[in-house]
N, C-alpha and C positions, 0 to 999 in steps of 0.2 A: 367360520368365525372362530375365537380363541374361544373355545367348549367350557361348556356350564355345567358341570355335574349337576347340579338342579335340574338340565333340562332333561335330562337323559330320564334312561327308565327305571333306577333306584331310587330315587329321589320323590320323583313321580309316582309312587307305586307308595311310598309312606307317606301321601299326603291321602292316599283314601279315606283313613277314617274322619280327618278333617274338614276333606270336603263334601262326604257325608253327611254331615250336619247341615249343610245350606236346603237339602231338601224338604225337610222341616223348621229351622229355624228363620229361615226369609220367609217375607211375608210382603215382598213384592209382585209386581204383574206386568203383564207382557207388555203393557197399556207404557208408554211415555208421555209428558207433560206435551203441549202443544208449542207452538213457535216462541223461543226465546226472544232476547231482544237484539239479537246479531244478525237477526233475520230487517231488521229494520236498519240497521247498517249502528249500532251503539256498540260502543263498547263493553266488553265482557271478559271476564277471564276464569278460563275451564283446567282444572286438575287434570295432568294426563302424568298414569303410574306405568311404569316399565320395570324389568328385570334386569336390564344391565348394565354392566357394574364397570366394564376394562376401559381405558381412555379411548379407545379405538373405537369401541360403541358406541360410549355415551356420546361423543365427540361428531361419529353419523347421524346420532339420534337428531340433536341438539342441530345439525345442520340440517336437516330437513325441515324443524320446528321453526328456525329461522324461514327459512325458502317460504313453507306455509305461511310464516304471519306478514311477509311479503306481501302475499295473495290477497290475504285478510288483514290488512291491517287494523280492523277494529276486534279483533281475535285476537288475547293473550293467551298463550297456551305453557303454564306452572310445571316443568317434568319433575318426576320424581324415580329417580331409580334404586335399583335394587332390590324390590317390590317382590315377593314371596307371595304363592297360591296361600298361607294362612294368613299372611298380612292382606288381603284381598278378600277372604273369608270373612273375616271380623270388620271389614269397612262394610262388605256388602251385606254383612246380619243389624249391621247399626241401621242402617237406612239413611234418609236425609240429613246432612249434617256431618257425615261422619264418612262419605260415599267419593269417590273420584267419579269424576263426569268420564274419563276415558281410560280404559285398561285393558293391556298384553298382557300374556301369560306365556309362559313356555310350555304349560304342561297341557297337552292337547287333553288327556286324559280325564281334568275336570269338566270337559265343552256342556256333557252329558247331565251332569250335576247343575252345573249353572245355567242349560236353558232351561230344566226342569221347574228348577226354584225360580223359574222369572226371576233370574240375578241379571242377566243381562236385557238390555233391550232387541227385539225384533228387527233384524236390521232390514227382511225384507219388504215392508211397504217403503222404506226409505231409497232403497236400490230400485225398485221400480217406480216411484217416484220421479228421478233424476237418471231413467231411461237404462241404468246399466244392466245388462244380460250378465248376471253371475254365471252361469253357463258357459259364456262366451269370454267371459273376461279369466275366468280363476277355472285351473285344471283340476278336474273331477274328483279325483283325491284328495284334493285341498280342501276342498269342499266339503267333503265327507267330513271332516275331522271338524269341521267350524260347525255344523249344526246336528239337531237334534230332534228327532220326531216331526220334523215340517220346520222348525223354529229354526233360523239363520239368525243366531245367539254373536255372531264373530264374524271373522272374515280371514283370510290367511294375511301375517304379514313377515314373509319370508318363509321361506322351509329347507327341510334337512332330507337326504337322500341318502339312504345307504348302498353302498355298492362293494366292488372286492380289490385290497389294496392288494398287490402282488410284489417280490422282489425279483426283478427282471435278472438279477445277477446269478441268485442262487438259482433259477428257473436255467438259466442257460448252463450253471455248471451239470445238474440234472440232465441238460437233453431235453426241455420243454419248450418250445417252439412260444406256442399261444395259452391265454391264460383260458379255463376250461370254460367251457358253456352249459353243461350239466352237471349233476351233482356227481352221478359217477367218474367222469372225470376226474371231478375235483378230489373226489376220494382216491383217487388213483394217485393223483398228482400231488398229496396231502402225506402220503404216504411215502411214495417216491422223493420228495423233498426231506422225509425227517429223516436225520443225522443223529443216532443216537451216541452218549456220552456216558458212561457209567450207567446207573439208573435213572440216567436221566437224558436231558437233551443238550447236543450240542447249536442243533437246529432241531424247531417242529416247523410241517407243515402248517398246518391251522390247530389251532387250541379252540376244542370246538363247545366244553364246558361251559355249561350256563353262568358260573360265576365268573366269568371271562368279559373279554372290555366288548361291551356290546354285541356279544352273543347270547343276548336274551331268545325265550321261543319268538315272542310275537317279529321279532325280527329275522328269523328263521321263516315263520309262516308266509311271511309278504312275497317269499318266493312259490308258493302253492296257493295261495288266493283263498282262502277259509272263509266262511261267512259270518263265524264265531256265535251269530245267533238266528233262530228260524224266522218264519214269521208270524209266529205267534211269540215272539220275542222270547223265547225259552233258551238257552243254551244248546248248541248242537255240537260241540265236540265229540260227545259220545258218538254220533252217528253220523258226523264229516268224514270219510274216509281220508279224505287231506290233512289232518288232524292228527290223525293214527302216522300218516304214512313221515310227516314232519318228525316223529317222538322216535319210529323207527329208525329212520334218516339218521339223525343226532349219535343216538345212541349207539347205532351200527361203527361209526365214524372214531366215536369213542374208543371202543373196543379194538377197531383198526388200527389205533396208533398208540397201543400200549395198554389200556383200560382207567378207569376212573382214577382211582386213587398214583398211579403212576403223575400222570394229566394235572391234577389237584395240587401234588407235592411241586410239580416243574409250576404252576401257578403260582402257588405261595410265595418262589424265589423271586418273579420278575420284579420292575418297577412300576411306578403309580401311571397308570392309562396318560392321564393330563399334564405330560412332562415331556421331557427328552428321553428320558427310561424306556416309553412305549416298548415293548418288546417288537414290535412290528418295523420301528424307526433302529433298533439297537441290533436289530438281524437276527435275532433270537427266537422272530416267529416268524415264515415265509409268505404267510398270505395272513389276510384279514380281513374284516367283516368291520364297516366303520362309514362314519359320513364325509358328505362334503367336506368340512372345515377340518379334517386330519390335511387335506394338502397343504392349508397354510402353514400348518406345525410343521412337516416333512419338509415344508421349503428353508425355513426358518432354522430346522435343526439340522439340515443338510446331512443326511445319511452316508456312509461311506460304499452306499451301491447302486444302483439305479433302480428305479422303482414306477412303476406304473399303474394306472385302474383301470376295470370295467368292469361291468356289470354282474353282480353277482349270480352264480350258476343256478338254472330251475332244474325243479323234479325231470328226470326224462323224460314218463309222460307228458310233459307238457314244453317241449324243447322248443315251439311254436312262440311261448314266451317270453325268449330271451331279452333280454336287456329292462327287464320290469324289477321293480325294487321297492323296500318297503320306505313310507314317508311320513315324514314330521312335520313338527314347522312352530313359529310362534303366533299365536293367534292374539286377536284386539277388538274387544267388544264396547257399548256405551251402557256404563251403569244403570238399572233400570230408575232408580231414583232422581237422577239429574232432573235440574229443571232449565239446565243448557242443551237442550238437543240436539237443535239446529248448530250451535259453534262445535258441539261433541262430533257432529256426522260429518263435519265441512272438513274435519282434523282426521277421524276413521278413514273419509274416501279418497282425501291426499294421499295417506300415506299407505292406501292398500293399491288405488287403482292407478296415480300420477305415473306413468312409464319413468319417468327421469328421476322419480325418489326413489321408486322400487330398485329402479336398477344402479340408482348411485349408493343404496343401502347395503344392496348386496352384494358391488364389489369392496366397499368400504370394511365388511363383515363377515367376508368370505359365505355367504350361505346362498344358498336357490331361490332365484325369485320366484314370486310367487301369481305371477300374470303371466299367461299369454306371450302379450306385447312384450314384457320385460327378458321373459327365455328368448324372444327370438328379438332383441336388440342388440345391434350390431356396436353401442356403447360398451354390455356386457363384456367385463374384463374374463374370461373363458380359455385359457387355456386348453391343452387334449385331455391334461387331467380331472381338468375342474369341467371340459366339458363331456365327461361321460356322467356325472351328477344331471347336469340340466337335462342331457337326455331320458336320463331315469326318472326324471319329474314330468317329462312329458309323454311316455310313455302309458299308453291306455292300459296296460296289464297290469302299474303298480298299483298297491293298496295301503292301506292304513290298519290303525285297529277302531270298529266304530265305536261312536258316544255312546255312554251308556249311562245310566241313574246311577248307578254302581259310584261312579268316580274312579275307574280303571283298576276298583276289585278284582274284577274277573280276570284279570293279568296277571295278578298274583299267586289267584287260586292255580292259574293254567301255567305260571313260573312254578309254583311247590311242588306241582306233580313232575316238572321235569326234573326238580334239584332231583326227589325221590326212584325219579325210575333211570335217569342215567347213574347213579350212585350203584345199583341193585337194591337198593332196599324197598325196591316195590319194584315185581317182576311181572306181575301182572296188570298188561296195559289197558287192555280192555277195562278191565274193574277199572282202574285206575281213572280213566275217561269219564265213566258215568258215576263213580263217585265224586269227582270234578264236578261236571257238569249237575249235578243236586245241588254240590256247595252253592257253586254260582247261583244257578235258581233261589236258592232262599238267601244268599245275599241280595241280589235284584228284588227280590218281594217287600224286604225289610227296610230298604234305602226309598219305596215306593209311602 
């Protein structure tokens, strides 16, 4: 899809403290009103809020809302886009009256926040109800990211896959056959590719600094599989070895192709990630770390070398995993306030489980469906590039980062320590870890 900086993980990560407050300040419950009157076949008409904003979007949205009231023609369905996790916030602290009967988010990160507060409704007696095996319909990871302590708050509707963008040109002027599969590799190959220019770069390999376009940790981690917390829902960084060996990884990589502050200064020059500038698209960085919806821009901005994806390289130990990758997505739950349920759920299970919206969404928006049925539709517009994404979503070894009360604090705290220890100004990891992992603990306790 044409990218949302909203959705991504900086955006996402300064809505914490705001959506902090829904865990105290709603004073809803899991509990939904009983059958509206669409259930009787009357007419009715339900608020449904969304995030996007480009013609290309709204334009898929709005033709699926048509298709659905097709379906239903006693079912209006009112969209509203553009629709912000605080503009969301503040409808769902108002309660009746003030509430949309249906809402997407982008940012997975609130899922955790919002089933806690009973801000959304339960969607699983509704799902069993009307026979669907979420299990069976929606891939494992998706899932993950839609609920919360047993509470099926959402549902996926589309997702994002990260994998490794490459430039086939420069890989070939190097003598690089295939794009790596391990991380050693790729530090090989990351290396081997940079061209240096003065103090600076003519070519890098990868820019593997955290303040870089989507080389966040927790986007790093999805290639090691972290559990991020025990079960006694405590923080386990400190004593994930997976954890340690990601921060190593990073930093080692660093150091390999010049050190921080060299890395930083060649940063500062490139252009704006959500343009033509990309450094990745302008050749100015050889490989990349990015999602699905960078093909459509690469196609659109037609680069002047060939360029291909797969799946981003795992730890060695675990070379058994390749093609797994970390994953997103937009998610869309029913207000727990509404007193539309049944037209709110009829509108939900269109447009998460209908095979022919999902997959007419997803070519229309470039992003990963988010069924089953829909990745393995032979309507699915999928080319080789766009189809190592769908693989990466259906691959049993990707991961997420899970819900948490927090509101995706804990990504912050586990971002600062990497700004701090890839920089050098925190050389000690170990500490570093379990001082981490206290912050988190007493943020989880306090958002509780």
């Amino acid at each position: 899809m044409t990218p949302h900086p909203g959705r991504r993980r900086s955006a996402a990560l300064s809505l914490c403290a705001v959506l902090a407050l829904l865990a105290t300040a709603c004073t809803g419950t899991n509990s939904v009103p009983g059958l509206d009157r669409s259930a009787n076949g009357e007419r009715v008409t339900i608020t449904f809020w969304h995030g996007w904003t480009q013609d290309n979007e709204t334009r898929a949205i709005d033709d699926n809302i048509a298709a659905f009231e097709r379906l239903h023609p006693n079912i209006r369905v009112k969209a509203v886009g553009g629709i912000t996790d605080d503009k969301i916030n503040q409808a769902l602290r108002a309660g009746v009256g003030g509430t949309p009967d249906v809402v997407s988010s982008f940012t997975t990160n609130s899922i955790g926040t919002f089933c806690a507060a009973h801000a959304f409704a339960d969607l699983g007696p509704l799902l069993a109800k009307d026979g669907i095996d979420a299990a069976a319909t929606f891939p494992a990871t998706m899932l993950a990211y839609t609920r919360y302590q047993g509470d099926q708050c959402a549902l996926p509707l589309l997702g994002d896959a990260y994998g490794l963008y490459y430039n086939r040109t420069a890989f070939a002027a190097a003598g690089i056959t295939d794009p790596p599969r391990t991380l050693s590799e790729f530090d090989a190959d990351a290396v081997r590719l940079t061209i240096p220019r003065g103090d600076g770069f003519r070519q890098l390999g990868f820019l593997p600094v955290y303040h870089g376009y989507e080389t966040a940790p927790e986007h790093y981690l999805g290639q090691y599989g972290p559990g991020y917390f025990g079960a006694d829902g405590r923080s386990d960084i400190a004593t994930d070895p997976k954890a340690a060996a990601m921060f190593r990884w990073q930093k080692g990589l660093v150091d390999k192709l010049g050190g921080f502050d060299k890395l930083e200064k060649f940063r500062t020059s490139l252009g704006d990630e959500f343009s033509a500038a990309n450094p990745f698209g302008t050749g100015q960085v050889a490989m990349a770390l990015d999602g699905e919806w960078r093909t459509a821009s690469l196609a659109e901005d037609e680069p002047d070398f060939e360029w291909a994806t797969a799946p981003f390289p795992v730890p060695d130990d675990q070379a058994d995993t390749y093609g797994r990758g970390y994953l997103t997505g937009t998610v869309i739950g029913i207000g727990a306030h509404t007193d539309k349920r049944t037209a709110a759920w009829e509108l939900v299970k269109f447009l998460t489980t209908d095979t022919d919206a999902v997959v007419g969404f997803a070519n229309a928006i470039r992003n990963v469906p988010s069924t089953f049925a829909a990745l393995d539709s032979p309507e699915l517009d999928a080319d080789p590039k766009f189809r190592t994404f769908v693989d990466i979503a259906r691959n049993p070894y990707s991961g997420t980062t899970p819900a948490n009360i927090d509101g995706g604090a804990y990504l912050a705290s586990i971002q600062n320590l990497g700004y701090a220890y890839e920089s050098g100004r925190r050389t000690d990891l170990a500490a570093g870890l379990r001082a981490t992992a206290k912050e988190i603990d007493a943020t989880v306790k306090q958002a509780r």
